[in-house]
The first five atom37 places (N, CA, C, CB, O) and aatype in JSON, in Angstrom:
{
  "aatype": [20, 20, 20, 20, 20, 20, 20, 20, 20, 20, 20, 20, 20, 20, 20, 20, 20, 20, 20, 20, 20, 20, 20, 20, 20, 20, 20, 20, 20, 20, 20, 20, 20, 20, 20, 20, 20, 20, 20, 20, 20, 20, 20, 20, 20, 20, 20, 20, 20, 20, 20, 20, 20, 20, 20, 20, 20, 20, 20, 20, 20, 20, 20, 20, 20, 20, 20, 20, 20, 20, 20, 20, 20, 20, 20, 20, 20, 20, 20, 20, 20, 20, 20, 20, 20, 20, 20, 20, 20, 20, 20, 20, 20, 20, 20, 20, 20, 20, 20, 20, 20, 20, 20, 20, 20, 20, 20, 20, 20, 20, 20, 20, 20, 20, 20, 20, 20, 20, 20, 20, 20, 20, 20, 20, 20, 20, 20, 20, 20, 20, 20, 20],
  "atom_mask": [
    [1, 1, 1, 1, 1],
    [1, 1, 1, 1, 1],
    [1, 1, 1, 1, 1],
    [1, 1, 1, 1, 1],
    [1, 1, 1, 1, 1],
    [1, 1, 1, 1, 1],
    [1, 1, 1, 1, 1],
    [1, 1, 1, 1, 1],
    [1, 1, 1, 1, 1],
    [1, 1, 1, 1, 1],
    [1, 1, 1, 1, 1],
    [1, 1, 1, 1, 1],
    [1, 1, 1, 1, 1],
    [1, 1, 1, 1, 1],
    [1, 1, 1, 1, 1],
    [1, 1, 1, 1, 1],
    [1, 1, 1, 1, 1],
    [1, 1, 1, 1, 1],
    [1, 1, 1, 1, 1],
    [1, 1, 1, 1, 1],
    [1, 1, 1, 1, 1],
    [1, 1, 1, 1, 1],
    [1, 1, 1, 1, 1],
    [1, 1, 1, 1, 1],
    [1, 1, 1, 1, 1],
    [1, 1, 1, 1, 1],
    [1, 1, 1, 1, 1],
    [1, 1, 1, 1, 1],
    [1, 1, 1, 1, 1],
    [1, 1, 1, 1, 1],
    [1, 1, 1, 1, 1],
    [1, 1, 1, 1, 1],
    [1, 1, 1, 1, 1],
    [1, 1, 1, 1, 1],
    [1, 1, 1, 1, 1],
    [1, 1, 1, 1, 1],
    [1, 1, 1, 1, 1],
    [1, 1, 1, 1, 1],
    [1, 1, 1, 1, 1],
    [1, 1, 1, 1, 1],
    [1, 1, 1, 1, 1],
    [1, 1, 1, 1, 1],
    [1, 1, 1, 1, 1],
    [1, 1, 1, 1, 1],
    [1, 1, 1, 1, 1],
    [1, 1, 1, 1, 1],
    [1, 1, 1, 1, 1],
    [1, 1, 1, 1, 1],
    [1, 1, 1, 1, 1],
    [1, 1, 1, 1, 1],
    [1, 1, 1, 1, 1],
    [1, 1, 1, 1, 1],
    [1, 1, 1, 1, 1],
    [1, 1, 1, 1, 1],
    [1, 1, 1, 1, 1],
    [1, 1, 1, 1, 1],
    [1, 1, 1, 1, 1],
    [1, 1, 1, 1, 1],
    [1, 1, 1, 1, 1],
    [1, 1, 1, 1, 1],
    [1, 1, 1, 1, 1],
    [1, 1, 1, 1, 1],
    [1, 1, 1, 1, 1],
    [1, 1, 1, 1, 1],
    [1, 1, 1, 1, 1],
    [1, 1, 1, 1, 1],
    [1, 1, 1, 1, 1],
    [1, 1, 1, 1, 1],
    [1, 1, 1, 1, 1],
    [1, 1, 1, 1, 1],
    [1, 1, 1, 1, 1],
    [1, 1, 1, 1, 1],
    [1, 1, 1, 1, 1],
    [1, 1, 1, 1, 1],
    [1, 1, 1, 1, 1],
    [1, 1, 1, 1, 1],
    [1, 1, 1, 1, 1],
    [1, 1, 1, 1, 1],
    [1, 1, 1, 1, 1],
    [1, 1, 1, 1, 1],
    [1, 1, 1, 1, 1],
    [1, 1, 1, 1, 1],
    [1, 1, 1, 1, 1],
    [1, 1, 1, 1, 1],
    [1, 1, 1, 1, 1],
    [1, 1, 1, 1, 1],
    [1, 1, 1, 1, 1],
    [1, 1, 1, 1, 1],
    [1, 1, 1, 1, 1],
    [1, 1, 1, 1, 1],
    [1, 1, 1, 1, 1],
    [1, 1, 1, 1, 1],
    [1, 1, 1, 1, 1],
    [1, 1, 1, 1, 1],
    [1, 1, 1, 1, 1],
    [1, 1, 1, 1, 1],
    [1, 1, 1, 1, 1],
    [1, 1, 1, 1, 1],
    [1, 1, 1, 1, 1],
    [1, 1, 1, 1, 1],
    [1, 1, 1, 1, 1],
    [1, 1, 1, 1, 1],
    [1, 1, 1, 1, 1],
    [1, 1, 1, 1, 1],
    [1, 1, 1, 1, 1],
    [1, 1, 1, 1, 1],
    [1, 1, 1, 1, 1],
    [1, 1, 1, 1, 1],
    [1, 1, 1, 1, 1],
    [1, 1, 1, 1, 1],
    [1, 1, 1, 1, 1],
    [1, 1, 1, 1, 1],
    [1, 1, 1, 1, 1],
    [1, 1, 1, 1, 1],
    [1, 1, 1, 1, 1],
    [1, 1, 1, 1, 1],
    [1, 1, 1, 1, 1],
    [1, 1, 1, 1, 1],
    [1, 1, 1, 1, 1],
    [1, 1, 1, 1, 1],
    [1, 1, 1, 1, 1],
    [1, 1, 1, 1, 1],
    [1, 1, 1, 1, 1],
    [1, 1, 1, 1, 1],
    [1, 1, 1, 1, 1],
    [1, 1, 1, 1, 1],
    [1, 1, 1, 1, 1],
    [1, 1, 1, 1, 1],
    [1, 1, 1, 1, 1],
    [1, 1, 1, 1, 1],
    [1, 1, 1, 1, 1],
    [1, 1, 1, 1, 1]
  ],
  "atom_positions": [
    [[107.56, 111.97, 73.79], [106.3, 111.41, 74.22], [106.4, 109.89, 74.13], [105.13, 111.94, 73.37], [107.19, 109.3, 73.39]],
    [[105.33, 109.17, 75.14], [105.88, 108.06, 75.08], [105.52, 106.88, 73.98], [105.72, 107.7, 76.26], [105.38, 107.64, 73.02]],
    [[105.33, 105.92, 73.58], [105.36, 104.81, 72.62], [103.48, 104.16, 73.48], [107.31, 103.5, 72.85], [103.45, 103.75, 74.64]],
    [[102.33, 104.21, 72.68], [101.07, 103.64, 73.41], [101.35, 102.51, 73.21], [99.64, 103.96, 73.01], [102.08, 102.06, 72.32]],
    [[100.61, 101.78, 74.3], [100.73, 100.24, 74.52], [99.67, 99.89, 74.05], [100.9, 99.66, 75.87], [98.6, 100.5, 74.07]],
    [[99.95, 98.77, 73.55], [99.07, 98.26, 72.5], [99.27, 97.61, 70.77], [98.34, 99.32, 72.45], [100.26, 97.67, 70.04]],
    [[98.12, 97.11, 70.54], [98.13, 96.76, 68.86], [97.5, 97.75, 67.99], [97.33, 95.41, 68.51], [96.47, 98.26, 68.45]],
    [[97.92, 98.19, 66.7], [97.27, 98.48, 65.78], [96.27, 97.62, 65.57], [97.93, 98.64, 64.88], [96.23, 96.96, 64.54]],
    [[95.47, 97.55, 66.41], [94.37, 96.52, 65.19], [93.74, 96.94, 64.03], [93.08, 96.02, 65.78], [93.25, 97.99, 63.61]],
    [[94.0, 95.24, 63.46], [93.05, 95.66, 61.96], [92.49, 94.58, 61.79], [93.8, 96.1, 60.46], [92.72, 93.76, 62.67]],
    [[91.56, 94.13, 60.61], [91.01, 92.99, 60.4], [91.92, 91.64, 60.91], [90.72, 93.03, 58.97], [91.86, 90.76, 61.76]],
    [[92.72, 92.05, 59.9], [93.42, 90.77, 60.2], [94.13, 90.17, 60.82], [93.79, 90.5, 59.75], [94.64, 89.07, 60.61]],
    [[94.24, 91.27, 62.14], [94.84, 91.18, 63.7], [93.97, 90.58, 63.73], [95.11, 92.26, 64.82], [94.27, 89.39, 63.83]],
    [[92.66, 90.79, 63.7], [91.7, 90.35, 65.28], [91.19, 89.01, 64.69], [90.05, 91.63, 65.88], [90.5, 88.3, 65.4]],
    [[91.54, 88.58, 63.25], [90.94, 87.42, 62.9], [91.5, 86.43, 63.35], [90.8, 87.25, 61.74], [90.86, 85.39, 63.54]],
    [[93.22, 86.57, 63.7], [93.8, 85.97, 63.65], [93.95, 85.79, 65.01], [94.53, 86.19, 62.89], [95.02, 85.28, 65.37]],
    [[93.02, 86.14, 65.99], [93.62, 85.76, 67.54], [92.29, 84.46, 67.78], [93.57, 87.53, 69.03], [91.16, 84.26, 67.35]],
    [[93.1, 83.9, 68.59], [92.92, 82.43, 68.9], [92.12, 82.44, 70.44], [94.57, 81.56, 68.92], [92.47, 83.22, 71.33]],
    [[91.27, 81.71, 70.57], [91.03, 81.76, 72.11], [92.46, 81.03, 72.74], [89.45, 80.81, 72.59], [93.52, 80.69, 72.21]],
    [[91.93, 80.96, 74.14], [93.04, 80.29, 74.73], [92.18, 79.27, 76.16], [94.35, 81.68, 75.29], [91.13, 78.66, 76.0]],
    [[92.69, 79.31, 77.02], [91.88, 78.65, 78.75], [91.66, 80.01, 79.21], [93.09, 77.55, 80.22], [90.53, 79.95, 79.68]],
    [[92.02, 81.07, 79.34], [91.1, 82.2, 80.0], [90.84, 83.09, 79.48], [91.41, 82.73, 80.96], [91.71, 83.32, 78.65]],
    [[89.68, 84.21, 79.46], [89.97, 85.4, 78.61], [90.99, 85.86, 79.0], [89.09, 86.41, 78.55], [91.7, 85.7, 79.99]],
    [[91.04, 87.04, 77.25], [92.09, 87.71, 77.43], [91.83, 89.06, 76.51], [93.32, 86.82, 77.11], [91.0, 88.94, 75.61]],
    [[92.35, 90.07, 76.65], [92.13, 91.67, 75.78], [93.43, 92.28, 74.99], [91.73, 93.0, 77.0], [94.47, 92.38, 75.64]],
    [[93.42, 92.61, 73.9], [94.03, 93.15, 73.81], [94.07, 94.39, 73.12], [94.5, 92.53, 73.7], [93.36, 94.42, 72.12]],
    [[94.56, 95.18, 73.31], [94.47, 96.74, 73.41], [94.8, 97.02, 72.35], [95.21, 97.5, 74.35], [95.62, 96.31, 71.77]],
    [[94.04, 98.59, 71.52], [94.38, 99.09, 70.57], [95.36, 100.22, 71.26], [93.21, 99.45, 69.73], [95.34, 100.79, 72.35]],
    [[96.3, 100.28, 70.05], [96.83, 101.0, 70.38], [96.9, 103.28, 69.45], [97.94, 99.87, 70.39], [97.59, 104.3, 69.49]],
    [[95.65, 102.75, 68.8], [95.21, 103.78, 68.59], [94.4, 104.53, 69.25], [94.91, 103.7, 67.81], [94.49, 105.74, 69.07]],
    [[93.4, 103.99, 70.19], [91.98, 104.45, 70.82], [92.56, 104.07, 72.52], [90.28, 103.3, 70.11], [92.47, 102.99, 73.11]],
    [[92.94, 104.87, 72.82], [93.07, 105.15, 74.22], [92.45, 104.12, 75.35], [92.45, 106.45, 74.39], [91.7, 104.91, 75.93]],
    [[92.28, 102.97, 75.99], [91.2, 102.57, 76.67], [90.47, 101.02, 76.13], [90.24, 103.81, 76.54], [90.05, 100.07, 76.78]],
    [[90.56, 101.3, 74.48], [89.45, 100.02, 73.39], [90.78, 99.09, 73.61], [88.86, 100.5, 71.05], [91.97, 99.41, 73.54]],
    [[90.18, 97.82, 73.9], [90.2, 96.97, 73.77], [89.85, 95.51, 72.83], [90.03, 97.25, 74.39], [88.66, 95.53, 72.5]],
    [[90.24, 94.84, 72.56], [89.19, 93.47, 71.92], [89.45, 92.49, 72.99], [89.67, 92.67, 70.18], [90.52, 92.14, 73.48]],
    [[87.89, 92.02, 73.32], [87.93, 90.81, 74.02], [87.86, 89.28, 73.7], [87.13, 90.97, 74.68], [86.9, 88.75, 73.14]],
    [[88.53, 88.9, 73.95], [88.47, 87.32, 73.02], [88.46, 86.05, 74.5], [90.5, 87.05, 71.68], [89.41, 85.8, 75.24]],
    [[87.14, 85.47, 74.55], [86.13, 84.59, 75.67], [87.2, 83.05, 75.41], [83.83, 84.38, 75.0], [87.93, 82.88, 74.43]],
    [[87.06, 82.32, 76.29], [87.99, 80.93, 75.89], [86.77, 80.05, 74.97], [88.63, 79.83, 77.63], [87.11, 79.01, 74.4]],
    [[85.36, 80.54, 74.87], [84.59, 80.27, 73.94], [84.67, 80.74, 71.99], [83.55, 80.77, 74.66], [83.85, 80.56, 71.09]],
    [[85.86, 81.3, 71.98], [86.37, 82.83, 71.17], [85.03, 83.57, 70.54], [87.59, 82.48, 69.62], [84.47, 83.71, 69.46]],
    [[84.92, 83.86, 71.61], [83.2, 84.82, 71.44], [84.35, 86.32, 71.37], [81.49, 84.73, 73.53], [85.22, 86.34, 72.23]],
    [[84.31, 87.53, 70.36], [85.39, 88.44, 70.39], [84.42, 89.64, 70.62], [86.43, 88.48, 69.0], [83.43, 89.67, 69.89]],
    [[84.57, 90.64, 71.55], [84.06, 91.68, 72.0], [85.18, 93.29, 71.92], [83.63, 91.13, 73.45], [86.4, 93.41, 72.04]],
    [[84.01, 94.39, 71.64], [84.99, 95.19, 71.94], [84.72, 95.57, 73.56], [85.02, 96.4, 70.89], [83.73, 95.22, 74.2]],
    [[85.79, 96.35, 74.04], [85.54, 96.56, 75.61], [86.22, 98.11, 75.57], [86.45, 95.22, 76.84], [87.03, 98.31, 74.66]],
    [[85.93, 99.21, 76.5], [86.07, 100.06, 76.72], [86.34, 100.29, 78.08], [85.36, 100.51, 76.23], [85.5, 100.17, 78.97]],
    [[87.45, 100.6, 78.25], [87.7, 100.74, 79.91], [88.38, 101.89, 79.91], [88.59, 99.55, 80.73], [89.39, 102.31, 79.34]],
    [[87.04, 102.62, 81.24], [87.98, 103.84, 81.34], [87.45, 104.31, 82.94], [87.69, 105.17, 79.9], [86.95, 103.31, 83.45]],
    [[87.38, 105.33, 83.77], [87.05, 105.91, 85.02], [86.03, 106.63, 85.21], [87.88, 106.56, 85.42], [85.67, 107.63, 84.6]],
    [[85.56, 106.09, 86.09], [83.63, 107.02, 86.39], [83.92, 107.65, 87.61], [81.83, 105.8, 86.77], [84.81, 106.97, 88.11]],
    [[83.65, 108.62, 88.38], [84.03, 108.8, 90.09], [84.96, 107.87, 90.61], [82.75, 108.6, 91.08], [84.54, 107.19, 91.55]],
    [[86.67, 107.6, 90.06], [87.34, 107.62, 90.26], [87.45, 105.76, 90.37], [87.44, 108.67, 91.04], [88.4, 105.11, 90.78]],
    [[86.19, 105.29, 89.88], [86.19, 103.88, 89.42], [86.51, 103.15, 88.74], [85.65, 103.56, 89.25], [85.5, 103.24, 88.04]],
    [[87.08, 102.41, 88.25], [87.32, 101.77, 86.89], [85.91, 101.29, 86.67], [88.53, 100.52, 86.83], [85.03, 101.34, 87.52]],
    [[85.73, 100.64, 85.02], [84.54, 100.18, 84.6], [84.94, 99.55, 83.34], [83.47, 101.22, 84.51], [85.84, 100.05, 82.66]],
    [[84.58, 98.94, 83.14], [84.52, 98.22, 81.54], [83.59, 98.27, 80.83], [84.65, 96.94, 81.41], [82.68, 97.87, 81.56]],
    [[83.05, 98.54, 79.64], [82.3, 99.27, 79.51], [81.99, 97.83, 78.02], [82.8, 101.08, 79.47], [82.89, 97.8, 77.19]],
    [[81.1, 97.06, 77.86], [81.27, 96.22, 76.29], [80.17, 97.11, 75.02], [80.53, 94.13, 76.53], [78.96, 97.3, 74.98]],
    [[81.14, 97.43, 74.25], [80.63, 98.58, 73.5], [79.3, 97.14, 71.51], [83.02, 100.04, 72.82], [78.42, 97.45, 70.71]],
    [[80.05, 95.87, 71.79], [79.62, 94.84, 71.14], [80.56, 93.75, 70.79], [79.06, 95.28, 70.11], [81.65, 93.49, 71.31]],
    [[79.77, 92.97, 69.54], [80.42, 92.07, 69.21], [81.2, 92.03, 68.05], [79.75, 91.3, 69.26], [80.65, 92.58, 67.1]],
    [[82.59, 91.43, 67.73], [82.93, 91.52, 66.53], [82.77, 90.44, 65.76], [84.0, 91.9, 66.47], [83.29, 89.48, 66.33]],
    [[82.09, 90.02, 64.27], [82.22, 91.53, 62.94], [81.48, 91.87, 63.51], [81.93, 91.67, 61.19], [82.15, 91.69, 64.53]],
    [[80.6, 92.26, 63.88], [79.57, 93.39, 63.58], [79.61, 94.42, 63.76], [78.67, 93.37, 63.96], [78.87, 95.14, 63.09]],
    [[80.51, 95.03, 64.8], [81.16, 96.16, 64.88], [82.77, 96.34, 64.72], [80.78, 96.55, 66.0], [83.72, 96.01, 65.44]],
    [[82.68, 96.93, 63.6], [84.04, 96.77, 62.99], [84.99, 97.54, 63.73], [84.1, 97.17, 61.55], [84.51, 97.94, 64.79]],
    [[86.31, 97.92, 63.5], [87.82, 98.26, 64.31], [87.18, 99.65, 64.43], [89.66, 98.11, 63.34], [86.92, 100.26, 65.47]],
    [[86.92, 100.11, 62.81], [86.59, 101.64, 62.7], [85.64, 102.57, 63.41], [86.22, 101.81, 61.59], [85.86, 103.69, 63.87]],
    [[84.42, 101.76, 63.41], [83.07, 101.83, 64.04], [83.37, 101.66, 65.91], [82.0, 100.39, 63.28], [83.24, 102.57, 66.73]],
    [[83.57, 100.96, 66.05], [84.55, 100.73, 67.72], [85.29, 101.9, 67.89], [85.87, 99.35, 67.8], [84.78, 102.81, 68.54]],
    [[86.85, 102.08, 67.23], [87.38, 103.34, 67.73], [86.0, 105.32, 67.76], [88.98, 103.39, 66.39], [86.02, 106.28, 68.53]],
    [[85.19, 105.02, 66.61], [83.78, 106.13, 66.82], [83.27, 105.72, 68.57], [82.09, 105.61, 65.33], [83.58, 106.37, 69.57]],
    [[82.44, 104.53, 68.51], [82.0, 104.68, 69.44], [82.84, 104.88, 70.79], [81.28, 103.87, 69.36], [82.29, 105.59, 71.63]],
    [[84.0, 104.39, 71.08], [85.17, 104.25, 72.16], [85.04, 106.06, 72.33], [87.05, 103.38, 71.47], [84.78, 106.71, 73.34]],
    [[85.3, 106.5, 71.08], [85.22, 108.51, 71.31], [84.66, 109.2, 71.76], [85.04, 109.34, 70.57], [84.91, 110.13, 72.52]],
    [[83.34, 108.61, 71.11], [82.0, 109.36, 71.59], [81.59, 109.26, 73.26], [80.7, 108.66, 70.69], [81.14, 110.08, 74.06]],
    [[82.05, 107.54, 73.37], [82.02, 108.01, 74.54], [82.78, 108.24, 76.1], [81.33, 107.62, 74.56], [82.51, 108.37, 77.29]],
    [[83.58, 108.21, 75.41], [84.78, 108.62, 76.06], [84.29, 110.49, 76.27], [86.39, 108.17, 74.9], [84.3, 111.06, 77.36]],
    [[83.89, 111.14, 74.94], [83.71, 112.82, 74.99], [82.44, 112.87, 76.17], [83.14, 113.66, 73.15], [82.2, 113.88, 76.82]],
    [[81.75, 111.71, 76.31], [80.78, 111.9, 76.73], [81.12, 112.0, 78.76], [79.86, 110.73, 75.96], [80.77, 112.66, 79.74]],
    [[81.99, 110.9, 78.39], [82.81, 111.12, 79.69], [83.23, 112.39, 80.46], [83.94, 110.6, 79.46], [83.06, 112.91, 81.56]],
    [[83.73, 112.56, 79.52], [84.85, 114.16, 80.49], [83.54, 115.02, 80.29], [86.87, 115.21, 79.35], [83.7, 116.08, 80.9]],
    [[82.36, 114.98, 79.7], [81.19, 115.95, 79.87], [80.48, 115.63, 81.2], [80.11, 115.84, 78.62], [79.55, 116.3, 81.65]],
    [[81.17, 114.21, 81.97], [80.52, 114.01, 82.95], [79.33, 113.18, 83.25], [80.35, 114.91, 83.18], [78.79, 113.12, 84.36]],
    [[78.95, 112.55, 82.18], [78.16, 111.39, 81.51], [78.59, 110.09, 81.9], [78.24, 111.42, 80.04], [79.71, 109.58, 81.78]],
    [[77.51, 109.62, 82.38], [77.97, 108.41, 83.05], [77.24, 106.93, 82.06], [77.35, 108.55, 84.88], [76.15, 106.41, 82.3]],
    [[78.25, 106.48, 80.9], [77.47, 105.35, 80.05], [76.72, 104.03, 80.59], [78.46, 104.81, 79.17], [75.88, 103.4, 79.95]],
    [[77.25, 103.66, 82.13], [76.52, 102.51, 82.63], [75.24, 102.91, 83.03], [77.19, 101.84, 83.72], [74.15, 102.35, 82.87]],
    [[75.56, 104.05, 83.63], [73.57, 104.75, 83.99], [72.95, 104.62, 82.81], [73.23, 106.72, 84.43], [72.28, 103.62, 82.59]],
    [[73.04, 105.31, 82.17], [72.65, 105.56, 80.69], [71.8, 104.33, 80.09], [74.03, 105.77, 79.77], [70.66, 104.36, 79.64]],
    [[72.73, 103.2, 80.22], [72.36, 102.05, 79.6], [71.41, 101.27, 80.45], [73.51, 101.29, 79.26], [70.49, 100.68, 79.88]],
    [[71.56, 101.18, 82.09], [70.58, 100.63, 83.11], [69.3, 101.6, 82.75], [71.17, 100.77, 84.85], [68.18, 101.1, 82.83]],
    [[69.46, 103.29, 82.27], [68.11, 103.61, 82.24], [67.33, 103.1, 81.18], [67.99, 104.91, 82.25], [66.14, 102.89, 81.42]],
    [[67.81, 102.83, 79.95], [67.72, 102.81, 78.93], [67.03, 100.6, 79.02], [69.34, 103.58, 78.21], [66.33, 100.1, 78.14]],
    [[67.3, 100.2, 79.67], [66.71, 98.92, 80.25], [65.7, 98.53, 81.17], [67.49, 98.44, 80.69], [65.11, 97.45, 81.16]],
    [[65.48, 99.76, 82.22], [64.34, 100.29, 82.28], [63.42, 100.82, 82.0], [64.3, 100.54, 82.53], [62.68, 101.18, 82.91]],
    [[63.07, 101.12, 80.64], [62.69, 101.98, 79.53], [61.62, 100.94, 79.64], [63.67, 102.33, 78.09], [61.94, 99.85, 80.12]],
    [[59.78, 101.23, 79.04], [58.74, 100.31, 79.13], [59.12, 99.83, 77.61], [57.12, 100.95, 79.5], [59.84, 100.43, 76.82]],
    [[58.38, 98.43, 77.37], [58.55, 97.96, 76.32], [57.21, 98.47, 75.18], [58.75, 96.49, 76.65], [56.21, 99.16, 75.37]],
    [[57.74, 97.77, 73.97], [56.65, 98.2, 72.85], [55.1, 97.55, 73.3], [57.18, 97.5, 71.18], [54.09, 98.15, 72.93]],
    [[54.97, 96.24, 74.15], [53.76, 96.01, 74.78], [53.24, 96.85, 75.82], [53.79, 94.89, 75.23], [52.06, 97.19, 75.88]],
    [[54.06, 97.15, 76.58], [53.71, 98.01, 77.67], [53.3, 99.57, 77.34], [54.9, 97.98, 78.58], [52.23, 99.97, 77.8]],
    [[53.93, 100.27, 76.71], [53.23, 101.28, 75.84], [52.05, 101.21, 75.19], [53.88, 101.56, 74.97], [51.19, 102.04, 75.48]],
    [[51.7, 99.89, 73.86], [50.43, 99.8, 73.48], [49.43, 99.62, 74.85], [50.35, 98.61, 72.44], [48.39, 100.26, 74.93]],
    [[49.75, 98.94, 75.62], [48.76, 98.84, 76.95], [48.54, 100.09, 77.59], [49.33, 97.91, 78.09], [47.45, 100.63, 77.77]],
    [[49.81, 100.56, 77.95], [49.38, 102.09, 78.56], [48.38, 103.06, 77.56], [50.91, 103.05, 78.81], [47.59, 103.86, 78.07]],
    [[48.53, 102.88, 75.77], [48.0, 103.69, 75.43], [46.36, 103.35, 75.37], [48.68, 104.03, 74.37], [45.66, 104.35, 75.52]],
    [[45.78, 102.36, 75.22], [44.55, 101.98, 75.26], [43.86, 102.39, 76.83], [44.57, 100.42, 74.89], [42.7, 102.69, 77.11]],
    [[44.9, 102.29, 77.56], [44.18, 102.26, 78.83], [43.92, 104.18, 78.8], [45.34, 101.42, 80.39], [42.85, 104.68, 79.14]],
    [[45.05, 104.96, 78.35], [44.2, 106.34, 78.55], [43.96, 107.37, 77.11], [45.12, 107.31, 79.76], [43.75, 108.58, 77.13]],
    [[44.05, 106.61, 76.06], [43.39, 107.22, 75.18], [42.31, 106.68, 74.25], [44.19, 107.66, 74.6], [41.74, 107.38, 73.41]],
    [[42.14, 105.74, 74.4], [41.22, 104.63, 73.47], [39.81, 104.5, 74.35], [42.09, 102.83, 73.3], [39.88, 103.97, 75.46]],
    [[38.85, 104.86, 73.97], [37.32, 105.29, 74.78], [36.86, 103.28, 75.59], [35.54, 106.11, 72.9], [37.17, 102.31, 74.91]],
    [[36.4, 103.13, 76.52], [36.26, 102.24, 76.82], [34.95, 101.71, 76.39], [36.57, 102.27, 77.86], [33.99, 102.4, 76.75]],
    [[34.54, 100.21, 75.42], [33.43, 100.3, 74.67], [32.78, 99.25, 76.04], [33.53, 99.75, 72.79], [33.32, 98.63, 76.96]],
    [[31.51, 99.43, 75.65], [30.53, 98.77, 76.87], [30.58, 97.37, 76.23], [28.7, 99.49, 77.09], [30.8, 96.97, 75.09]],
    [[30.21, 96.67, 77.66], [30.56, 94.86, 77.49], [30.36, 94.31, 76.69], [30.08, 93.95, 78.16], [31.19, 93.61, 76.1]],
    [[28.85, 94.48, 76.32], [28.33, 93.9, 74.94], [29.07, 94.29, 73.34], [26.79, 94.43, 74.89], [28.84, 93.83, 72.22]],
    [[29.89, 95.18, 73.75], [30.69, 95.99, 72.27], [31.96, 95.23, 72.26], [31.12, 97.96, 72.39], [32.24, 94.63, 71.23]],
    [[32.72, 95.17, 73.24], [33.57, 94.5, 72.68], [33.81, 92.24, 72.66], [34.64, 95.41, 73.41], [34.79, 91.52, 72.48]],
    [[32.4, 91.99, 72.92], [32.1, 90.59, 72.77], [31.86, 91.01, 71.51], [31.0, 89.78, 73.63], [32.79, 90.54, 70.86]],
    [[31.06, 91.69, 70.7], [30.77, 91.88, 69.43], [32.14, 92.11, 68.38], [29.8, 93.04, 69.46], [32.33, 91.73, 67.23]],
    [[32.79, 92.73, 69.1], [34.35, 92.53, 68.37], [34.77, 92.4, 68.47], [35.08, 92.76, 67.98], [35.71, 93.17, 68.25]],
    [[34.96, 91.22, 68.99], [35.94, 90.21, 69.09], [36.0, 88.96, 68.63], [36.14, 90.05, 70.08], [36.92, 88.14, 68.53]],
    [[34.16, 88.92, 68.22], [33.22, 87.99, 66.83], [33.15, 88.23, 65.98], [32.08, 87.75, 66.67], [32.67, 87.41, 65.19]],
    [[33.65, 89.72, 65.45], [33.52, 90.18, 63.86], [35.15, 89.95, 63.47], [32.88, 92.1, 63.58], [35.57, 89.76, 62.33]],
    [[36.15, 90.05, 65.02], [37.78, 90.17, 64.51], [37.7, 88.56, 63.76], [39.28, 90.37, 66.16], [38.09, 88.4, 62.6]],
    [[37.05, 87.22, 64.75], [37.72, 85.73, 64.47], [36.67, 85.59, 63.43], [37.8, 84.38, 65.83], [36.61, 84.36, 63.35]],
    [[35.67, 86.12, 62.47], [34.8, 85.52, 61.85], [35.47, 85.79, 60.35], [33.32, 86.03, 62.2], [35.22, 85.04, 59.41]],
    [[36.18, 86.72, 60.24], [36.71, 87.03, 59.45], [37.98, 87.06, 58.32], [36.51, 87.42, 59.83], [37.99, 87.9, 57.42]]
  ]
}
């Protein structure tokens, strides 16, 4: 079988990479696909590249530290399994950005479950909220 291309990364691989004039990635060589991205800003990312309907995609799973080698090769799995189930992670994430926000919910909920008080009721409280 053949020899994977790539680095073992570990901490002290990835501390030790330097930006340069263009990005550049370099591949684990444990996790099939994971990558670390390192920006000529050395902003360091993990990246996941793998095939959707016969597409390539890159997939930025975060930033490093904060997502550590270990935590990266989990998520790179998960969704990678999620893959061959036919799961598509860029949809996923565009739906998931379309999703209403925590204002937009409290608004939707007043508008159909909260009784609507007559004019004079809510001038009245809205003088008892600032008097107080």
């Amino acid at each position: 079988m053949g020899k994977l291309a790539g680095v073992n990364l570990t901490k002290a691989i990835i501390e030790s990479l330097k930006p340069k004039a263009a990005m550049f990635r370099v591949p684990d060589a444990e996790r099939h696909g994971l990558s670390i991205q390192v920006t000529p800003a050395g902003v360091l990312s993990w990246v996941l590249r793998f095939r959707v309907h016969g597409r390539q995609v890159n997939h930025t799973l975060g930033r490093w530290p904060e997502i550590t080698v270990a935590q990266a090769r989990k998520l790179a799995s998960a969704l990678l399994a999620g893959i061959a189930e036919g799961k598509d992670p860029a949809a996923i994430k565009k739906a998931e950005r379309k999703a209403e926000t925590v204002a937009e919910l409290v608004a939707r909920f007043k508008k159909e479950h909260l009784p609507t008080p007559k004019p004079g009721t809510s001038v009245n409280m809205s003088a008892s909220r600032t008097s107080g």
